[in-house]
TIMARBA-437956 format. One record per atom (N, C-alpha, C): residue in three letters; atom name; x, y, z. Coordinates in Angstrom, 1 decimal, m for minus. Layout:
// TIMARBA-437956
+------+------+--------+--------+--------+
: code : site :     xx :     yy :     zz :
+------+------+--------+--------+--------+
:  ALA :   CA :      X :      Y :      Z :
...
+------+------+--------+--------+--------+
This chain:
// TIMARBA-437956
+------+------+--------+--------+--------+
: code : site :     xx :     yy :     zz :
+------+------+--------+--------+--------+
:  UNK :    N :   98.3 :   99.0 :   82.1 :
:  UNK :   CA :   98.5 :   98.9 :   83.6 :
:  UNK :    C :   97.7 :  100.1 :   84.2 :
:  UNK :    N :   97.6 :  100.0 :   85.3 :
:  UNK :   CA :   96.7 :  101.2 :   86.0 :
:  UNK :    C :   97.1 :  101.7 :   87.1 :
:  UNK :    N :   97.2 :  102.9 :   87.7 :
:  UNK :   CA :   97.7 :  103.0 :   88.3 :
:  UNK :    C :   96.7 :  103.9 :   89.8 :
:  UNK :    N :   97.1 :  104.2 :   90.7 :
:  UNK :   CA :   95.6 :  104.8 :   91.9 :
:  UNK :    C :   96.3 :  106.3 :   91.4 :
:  UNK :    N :   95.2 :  107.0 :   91.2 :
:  UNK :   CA :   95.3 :  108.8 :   91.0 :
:  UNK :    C :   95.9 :  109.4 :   92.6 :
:  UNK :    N :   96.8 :  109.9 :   92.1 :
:  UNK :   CA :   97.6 :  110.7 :   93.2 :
:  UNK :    C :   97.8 :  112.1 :   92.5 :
:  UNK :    N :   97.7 :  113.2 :   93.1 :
:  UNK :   CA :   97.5 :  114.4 :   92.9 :
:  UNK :    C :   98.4 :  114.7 :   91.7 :
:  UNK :    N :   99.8 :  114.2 :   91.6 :
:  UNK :   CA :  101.1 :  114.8 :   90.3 :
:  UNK :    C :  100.4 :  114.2 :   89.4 :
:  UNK :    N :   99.3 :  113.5 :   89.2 :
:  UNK :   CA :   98.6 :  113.1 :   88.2 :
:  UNK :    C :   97.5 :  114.0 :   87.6 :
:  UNK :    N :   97.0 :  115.1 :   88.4 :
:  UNK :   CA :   95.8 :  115.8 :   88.0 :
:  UNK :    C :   95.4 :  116.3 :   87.3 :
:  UNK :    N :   96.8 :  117.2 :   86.3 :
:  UNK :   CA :   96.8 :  117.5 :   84.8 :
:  UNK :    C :   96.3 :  116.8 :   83.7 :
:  UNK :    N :   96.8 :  115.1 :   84.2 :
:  UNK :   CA :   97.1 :  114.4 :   83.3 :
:  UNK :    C :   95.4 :  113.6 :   82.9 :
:  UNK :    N :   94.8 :  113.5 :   84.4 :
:  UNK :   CA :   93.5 :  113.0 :   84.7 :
:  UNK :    C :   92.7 :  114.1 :   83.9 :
:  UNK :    N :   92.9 :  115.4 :   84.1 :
:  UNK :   CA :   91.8 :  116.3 :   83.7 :
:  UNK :    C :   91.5 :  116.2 :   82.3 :
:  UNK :    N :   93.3 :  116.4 :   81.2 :
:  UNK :   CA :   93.2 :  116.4 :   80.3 :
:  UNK :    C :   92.4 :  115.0 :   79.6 :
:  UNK :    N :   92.9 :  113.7 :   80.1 :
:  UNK :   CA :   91.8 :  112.9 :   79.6 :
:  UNK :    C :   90.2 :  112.8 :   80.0 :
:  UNK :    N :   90.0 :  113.4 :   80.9 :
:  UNK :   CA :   88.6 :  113.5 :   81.2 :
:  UNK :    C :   88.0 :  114.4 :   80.2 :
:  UNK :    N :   89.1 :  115.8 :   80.2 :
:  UNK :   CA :   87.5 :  116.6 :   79.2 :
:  UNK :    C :   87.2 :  116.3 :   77.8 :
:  UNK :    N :   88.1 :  115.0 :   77.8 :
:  UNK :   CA :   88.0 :  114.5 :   76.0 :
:  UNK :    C :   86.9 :  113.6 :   76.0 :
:  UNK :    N :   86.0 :  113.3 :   77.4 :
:  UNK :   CA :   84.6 :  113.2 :   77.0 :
:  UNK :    C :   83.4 :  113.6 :   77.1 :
:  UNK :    N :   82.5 :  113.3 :   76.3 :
:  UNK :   CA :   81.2 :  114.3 :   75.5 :
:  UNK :    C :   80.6 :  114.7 :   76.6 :
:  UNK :    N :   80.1 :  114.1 :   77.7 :
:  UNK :   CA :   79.3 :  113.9 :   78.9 :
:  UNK :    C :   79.7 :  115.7 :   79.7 :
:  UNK :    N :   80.4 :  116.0 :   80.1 :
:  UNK :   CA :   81.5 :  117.7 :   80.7 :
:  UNK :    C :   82.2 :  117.8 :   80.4 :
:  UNK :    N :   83.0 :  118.9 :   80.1 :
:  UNK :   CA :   84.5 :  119.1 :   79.9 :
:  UNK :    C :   84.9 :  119.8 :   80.8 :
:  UNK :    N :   83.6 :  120.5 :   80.9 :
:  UNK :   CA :   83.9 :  121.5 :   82.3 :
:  UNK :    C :   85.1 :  121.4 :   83.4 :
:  UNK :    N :   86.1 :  122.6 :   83.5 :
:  UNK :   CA :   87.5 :  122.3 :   84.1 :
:  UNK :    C :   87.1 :  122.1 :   85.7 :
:  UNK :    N :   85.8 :  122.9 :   86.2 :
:  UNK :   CA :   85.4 :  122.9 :   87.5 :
:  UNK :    C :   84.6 :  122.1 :   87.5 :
:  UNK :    N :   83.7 :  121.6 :   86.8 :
:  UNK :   CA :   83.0 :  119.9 :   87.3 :
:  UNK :    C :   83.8 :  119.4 :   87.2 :
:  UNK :    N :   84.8 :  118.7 :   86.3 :
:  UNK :   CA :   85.9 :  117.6 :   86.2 :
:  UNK :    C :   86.7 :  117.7 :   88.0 :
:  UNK :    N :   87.6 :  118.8 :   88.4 :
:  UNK :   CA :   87.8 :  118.9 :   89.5 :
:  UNK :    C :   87.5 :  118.5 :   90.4 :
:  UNK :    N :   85.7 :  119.0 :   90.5 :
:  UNK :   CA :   84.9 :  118.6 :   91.8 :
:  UNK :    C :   85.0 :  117.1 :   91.9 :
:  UNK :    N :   84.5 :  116.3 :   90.3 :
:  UNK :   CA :   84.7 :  115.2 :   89.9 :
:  UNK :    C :   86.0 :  114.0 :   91.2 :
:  UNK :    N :   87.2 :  115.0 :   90.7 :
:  UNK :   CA :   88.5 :  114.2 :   90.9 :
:  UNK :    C :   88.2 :  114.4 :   92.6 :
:  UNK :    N :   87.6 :  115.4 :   93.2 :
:  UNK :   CA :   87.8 :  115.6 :   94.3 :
:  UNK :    C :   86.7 :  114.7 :   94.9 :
:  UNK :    N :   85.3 :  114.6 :   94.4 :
:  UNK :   CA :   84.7 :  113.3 :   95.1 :
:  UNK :    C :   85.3 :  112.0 :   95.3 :
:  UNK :    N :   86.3 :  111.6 :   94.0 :
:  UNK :   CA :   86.3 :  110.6 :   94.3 :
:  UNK :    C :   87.5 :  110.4 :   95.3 :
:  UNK :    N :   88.1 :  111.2 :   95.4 :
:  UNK :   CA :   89.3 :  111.3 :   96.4 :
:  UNK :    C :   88.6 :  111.8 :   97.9 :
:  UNK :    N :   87.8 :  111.7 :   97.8 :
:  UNK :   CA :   86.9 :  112.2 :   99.0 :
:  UNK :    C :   86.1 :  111.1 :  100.4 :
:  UNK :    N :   86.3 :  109.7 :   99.6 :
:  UNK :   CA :   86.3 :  108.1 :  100.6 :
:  UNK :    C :   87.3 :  107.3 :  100.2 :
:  UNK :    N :   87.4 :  106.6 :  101.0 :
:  UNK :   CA :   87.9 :  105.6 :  101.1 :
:  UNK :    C :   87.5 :  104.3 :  100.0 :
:  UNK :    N :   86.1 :  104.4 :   99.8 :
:  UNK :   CA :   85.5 :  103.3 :   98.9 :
:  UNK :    C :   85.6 :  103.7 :   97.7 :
:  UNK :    N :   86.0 :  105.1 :   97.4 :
:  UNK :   CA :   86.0 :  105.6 :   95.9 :
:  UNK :    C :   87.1 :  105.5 :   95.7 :
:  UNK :    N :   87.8 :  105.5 :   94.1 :
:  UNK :   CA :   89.1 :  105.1 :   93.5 :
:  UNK :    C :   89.0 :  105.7 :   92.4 :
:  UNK :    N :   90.1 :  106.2 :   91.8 :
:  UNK :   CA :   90.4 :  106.8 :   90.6 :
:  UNK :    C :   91.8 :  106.1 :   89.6 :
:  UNK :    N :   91.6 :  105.7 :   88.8 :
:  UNK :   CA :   93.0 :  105.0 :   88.4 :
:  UNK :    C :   93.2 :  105.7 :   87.1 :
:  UNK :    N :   94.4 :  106.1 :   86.8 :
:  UNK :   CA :   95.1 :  106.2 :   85.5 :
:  UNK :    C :   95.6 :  104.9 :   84.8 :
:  UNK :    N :   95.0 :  104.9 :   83.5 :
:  UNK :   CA :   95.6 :  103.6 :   82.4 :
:  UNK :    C :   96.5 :  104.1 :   82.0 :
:  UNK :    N :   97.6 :  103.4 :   81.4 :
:  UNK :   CA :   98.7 :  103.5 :   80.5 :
:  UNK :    C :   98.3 :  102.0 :   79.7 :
:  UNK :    N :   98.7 :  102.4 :   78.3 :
:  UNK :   CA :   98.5 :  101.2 :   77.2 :
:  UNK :    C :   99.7 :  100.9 :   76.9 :
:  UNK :    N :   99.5 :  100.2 :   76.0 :
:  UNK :   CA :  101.0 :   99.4 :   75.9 :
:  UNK :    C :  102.0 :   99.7 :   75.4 :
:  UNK :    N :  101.7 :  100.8 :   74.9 :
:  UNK :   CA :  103.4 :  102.2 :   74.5 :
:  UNK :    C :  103.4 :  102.5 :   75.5 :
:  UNK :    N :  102.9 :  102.6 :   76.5 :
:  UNK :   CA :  103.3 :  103.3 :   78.0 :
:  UNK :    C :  102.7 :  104.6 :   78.2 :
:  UNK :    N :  102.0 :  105.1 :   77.0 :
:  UNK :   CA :  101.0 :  106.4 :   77.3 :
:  UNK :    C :  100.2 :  106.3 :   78.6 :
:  UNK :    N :  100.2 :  107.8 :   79.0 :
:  UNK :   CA :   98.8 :  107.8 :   79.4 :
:  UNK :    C :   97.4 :  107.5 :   78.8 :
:  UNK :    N :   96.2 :  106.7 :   78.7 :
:  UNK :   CA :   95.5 :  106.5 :   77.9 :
:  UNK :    C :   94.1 :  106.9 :   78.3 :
:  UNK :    N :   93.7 :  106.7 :   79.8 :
:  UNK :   CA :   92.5 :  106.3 :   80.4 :
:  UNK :    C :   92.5 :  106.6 :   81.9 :
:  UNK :    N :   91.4 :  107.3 :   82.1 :
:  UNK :   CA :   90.9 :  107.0 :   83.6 :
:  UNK :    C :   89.8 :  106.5 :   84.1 :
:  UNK :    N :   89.9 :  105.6 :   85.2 :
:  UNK :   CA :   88.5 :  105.1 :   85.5 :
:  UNK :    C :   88.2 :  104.6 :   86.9 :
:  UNK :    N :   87.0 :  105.4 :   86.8 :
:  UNK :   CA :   86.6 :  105.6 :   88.2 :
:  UNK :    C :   85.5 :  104.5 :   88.7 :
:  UNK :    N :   86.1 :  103.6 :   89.7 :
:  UNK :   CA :   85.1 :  103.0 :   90.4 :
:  UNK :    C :   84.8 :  103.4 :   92.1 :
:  UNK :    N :   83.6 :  102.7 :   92.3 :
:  UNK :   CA :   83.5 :  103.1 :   93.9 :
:  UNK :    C :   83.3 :  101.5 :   94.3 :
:  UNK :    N :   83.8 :  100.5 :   95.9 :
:  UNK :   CA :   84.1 :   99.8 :   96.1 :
:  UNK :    C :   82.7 :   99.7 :   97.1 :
:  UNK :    N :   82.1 :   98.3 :   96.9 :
:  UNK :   CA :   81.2 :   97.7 :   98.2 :
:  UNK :    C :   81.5 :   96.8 :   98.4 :
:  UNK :    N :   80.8 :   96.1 :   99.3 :
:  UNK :   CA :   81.1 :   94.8 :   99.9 :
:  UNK :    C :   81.4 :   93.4 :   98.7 :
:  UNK :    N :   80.6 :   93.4 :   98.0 :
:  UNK :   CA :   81.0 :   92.5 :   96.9 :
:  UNK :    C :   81.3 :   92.8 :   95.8 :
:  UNK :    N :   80.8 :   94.1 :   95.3 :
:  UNK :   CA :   81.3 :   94.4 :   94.0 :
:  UNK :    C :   82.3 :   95.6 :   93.8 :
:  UNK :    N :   82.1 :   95.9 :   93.1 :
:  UNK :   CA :   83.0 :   97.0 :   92.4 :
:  UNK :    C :   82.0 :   97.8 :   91.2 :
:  UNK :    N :   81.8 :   98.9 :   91.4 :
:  UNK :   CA :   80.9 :   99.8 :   90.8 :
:  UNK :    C :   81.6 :  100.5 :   90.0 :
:  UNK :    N :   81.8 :  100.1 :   88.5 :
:  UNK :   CA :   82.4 :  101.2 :   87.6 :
:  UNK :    C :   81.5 :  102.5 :   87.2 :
:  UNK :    N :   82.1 :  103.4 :   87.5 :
:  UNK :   CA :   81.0 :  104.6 :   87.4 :
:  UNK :    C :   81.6 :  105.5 :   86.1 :
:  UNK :    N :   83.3 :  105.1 :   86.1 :
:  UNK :   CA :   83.4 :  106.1 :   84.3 :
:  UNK :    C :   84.7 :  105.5 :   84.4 :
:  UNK :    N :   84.3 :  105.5 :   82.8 :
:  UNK :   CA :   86.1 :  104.5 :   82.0 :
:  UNK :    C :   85.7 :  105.8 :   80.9 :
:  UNK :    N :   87.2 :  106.2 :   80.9 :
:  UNK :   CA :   87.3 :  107.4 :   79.5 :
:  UNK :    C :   88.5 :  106.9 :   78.9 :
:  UNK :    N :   88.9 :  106.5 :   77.6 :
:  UNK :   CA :   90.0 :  106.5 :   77.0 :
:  UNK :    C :   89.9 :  107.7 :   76.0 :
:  UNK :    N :   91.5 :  108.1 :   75.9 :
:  UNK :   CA :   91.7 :  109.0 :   74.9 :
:  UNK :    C :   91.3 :  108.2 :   73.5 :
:  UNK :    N :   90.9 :  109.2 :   72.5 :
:  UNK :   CA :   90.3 :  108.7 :   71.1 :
:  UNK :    C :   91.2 :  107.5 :   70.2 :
:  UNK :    N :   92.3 :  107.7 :   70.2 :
:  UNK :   CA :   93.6 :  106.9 :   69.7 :
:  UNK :    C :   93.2 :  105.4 :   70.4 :
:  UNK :    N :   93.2 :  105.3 :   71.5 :
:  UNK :   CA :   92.8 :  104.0 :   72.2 :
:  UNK :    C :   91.6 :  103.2 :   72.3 :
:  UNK :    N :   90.7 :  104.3 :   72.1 :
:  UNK :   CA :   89.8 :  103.8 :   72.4 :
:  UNK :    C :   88.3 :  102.7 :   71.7 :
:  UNK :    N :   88.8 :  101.7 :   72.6 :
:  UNK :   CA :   88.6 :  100.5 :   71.3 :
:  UNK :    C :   88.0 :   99.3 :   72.8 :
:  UNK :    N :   87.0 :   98.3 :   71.8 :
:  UNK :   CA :   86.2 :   97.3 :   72.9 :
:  UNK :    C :   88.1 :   96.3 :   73.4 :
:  UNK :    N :   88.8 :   96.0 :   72.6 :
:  UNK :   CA :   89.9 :   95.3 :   73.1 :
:  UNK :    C :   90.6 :   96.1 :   74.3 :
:  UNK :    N :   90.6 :   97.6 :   74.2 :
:  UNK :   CA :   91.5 :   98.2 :   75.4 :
:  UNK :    C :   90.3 :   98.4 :   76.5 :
:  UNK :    N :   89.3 :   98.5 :   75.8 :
:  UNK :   CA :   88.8 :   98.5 :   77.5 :
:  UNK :    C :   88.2 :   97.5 :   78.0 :
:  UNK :    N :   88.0 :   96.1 :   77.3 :
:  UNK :   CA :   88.1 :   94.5 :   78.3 :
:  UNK :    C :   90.0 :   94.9 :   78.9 :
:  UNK :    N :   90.6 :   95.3 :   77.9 :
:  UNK :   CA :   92.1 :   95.3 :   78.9 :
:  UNK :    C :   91.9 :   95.8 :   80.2 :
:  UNK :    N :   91.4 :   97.3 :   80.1 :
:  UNK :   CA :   91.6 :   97.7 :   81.6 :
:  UNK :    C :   90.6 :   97.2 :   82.7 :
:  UNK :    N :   89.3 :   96.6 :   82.0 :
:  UNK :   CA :   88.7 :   96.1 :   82.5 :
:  UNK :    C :   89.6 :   94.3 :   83.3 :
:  UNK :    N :   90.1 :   93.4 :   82.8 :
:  UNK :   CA :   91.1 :   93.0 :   83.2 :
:  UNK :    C :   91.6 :   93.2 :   84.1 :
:  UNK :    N :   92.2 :   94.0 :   84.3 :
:  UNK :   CA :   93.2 :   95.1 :   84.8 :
:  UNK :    C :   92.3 :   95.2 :   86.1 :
:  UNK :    N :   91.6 :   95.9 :   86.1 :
:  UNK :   CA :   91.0 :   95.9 :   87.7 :
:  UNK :    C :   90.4 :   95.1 :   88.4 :
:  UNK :    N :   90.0 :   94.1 :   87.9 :
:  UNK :   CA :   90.2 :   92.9 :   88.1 :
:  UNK :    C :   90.5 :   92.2 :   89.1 :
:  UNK :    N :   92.3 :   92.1 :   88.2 :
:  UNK :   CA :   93.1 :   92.1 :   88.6 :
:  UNK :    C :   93.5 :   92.6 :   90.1 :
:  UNK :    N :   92.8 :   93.7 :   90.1 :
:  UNK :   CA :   92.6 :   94.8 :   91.3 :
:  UNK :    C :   92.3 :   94.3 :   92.5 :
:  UNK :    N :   91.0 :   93.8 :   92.0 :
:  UNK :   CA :   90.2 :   93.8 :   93.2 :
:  UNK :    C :   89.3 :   91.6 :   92.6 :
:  UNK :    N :   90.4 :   91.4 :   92.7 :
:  UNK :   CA :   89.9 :   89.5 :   92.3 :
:  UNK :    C :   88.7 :   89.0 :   93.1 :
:  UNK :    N :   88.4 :   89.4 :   94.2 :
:  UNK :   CA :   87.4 :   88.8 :   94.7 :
:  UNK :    C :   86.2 :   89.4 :   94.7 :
:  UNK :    N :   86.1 :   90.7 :   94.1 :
:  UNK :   CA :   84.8 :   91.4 :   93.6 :
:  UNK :    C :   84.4 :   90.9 :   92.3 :
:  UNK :    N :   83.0 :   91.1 :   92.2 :
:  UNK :   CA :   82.1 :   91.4 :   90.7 :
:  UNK :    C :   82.3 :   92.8 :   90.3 :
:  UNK :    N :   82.7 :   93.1 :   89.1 :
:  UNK :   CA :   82.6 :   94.3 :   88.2 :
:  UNK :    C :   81.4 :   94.7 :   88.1 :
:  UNK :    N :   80.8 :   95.3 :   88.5 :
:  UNK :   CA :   79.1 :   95.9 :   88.1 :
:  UNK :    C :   79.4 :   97.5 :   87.6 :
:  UNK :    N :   78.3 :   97.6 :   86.4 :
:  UNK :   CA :   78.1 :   99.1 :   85.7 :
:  UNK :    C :   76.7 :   99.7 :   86.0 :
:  UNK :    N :   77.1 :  101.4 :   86.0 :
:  UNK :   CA :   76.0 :  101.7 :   85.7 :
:  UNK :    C :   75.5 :  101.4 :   84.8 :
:  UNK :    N :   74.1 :  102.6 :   84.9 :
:  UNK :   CA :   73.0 :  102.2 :   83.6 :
:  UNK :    C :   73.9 :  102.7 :   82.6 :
:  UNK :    N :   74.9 :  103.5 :   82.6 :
:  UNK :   CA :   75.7 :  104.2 :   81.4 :
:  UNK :    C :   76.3 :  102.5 :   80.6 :
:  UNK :    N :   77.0 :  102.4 :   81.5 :
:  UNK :   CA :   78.2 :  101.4 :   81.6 :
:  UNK :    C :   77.6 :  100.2 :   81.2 :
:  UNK :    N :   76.7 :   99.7 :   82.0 :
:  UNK :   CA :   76.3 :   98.2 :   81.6 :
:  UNK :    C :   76.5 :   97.1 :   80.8 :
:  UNK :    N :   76.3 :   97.6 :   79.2 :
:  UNK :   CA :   76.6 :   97.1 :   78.3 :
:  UNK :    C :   77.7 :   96.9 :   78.1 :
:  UNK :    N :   79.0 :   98.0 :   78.5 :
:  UNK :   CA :   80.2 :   97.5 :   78.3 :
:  UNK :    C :   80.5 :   96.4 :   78.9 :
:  UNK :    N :   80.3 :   96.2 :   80.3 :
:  UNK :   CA :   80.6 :   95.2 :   81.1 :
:  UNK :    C :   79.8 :   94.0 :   80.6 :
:  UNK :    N :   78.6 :   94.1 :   80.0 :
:  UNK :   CA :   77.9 :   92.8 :   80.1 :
:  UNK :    C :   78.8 :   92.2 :   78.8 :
:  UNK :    N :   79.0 :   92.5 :   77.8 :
:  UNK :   CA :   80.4 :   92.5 :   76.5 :
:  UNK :    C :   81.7 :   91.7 :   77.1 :
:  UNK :    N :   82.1 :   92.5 :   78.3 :
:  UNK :   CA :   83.4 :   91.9 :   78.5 :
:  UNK :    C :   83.4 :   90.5 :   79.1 :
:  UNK :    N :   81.8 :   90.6 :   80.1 :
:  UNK :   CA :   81.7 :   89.3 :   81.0 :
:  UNK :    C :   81.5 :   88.3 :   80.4 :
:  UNK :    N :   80.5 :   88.3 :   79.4 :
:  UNK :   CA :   80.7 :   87.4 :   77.5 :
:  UNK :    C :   82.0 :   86.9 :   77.0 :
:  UNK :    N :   82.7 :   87.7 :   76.9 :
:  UNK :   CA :   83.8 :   87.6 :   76.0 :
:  UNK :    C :   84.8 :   87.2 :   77.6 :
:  UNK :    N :   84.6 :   87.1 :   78.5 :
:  UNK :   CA :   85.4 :   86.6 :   79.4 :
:  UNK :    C :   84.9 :   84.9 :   79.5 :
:  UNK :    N :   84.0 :   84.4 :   79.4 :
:  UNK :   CA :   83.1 :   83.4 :   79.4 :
:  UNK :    C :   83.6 :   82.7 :   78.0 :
:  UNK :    N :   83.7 :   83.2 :   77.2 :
:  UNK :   CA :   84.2 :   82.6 :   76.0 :
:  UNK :    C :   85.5 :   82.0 :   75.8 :
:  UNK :    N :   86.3 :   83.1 :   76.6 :
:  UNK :   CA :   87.9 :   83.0 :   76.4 :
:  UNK :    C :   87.9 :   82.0 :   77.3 :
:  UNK :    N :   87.5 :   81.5 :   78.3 :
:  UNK :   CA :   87.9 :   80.2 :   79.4 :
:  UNK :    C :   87.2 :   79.1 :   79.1 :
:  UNK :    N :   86.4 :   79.0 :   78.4 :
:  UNK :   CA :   85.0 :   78.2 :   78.1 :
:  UNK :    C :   85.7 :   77.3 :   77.0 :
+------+------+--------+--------+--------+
């Protein structure tokens, strides 16, 4: 489930953020949390998996039709193509009348999930 990043979460955001390769940096990660809390079209969510851990954070920014995933981080234990179609799911879920679109990072994850979404209804 996901939930919107609220500040009593910041410890909990950082520590899964610096568990990826890209910064760990305690003051980019910050600046990081602080951009995206910095509009209205940007969003920050915490995952919990299905033990109820904290698992994931993932940052999109919101436009008119889509939804821009800009960073999905799961901790190592979780992190797997099934839990992140989940959270992918999951926001969704969020935001139903948007398209999920990735960066150039991201893309492939998404293009995976929209596959494997196409299959499961199909």
């Amino acid at each position: 489930m996901l939930y919107r990043y609220q500040k009593e979460y910041e410890k909990i955001v950082l520590g899964i953020l610096s568990l990826s390769q890209e910064r760990s940096n305690l003051e980019y990660l910050k600046q990081e949390i602080d951009w995206y809390c910095a509009s209205d079209n940007r969003n920050l969510f915490i995952w919990k998996d299905q033990f109820n851990n904290w698992a994931g954070v993932i940052g999109v920014e919101t436009k008119y039709y889509f939804i821009l995933l800009r960073r999905i981080t799961l901790t190592p234990d979780v992190n797997t193509m099934f839990n992140i179609f989940h959270v992918l799911d999951n926001l969704q879920k969020i935001y139903p009348d948007k398209q999920i679109v990735g960066t150039l990072k991201n893309k492939l994850i998404i293009a995976k999930w929209e596959r494997n979404n196409e299959q499961r209804w199909n």
